[in-house]
C-alpha positions in Angstrom: 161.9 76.5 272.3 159.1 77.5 274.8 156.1 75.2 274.9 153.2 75.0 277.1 152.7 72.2 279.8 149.4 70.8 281.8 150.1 69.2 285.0 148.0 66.3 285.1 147.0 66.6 288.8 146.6 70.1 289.3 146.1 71.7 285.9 148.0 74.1 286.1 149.3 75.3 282.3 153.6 76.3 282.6 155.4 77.6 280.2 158.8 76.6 280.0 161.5 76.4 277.2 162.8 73.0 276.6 164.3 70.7 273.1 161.7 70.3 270.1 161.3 66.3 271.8 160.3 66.8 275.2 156.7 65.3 275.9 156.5 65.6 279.4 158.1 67.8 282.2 157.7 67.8 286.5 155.0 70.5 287.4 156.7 72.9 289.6 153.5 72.8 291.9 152.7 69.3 292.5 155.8 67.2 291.0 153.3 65.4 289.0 153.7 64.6 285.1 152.8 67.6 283.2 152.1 66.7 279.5 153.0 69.1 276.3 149.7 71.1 275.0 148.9 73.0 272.0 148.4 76.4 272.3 147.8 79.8 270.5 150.8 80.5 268.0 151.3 84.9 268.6 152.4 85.8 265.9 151.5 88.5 263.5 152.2 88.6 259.5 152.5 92.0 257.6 152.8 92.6 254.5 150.2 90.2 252.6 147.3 91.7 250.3 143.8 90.0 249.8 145.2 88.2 247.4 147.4 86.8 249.3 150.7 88.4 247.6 153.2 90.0 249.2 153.6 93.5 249.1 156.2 95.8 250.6 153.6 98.5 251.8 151.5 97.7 254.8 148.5 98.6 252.4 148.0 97.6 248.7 145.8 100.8 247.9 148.4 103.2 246.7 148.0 107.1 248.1 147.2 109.9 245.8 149.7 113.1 247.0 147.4 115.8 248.6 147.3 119.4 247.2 149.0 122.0 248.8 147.8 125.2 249.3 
């Protein structure tokens, strides 16, 4: 899985994809310990209503047909 790192001497933040258990990885930088950190999940959900129920249309309002001419 990729996970986010901060060295502990330099602060610098690397991303890097490792197993679920890894706490710790060697900053590319400095060689110093860089410890696992929590960041920003990017993710986006589609498909949910205000009420919170899921609905196959990206909007809940349904659409009246125009007239034609």
């Amino acid at each position: 899985m990729l996970y986010e790192f901060k060295c502990e001497k330099c602060g610098k933040v690397i991303e890097q994809i490792v197993k679920m258990g890894t706490i710790k990885i060697k900053c590319p930088a400095c060689g110093t310990p860089a410890k696992k950190i929590i960041s920003v999940p990017n993710f986006i959900v589609h498909g949910f209503n205000a009420k919170n129920l899921y609905s196959k249309t990206p909007s809940s309002k349904k659409k009246t047909p125009t007239p034609t001419e």
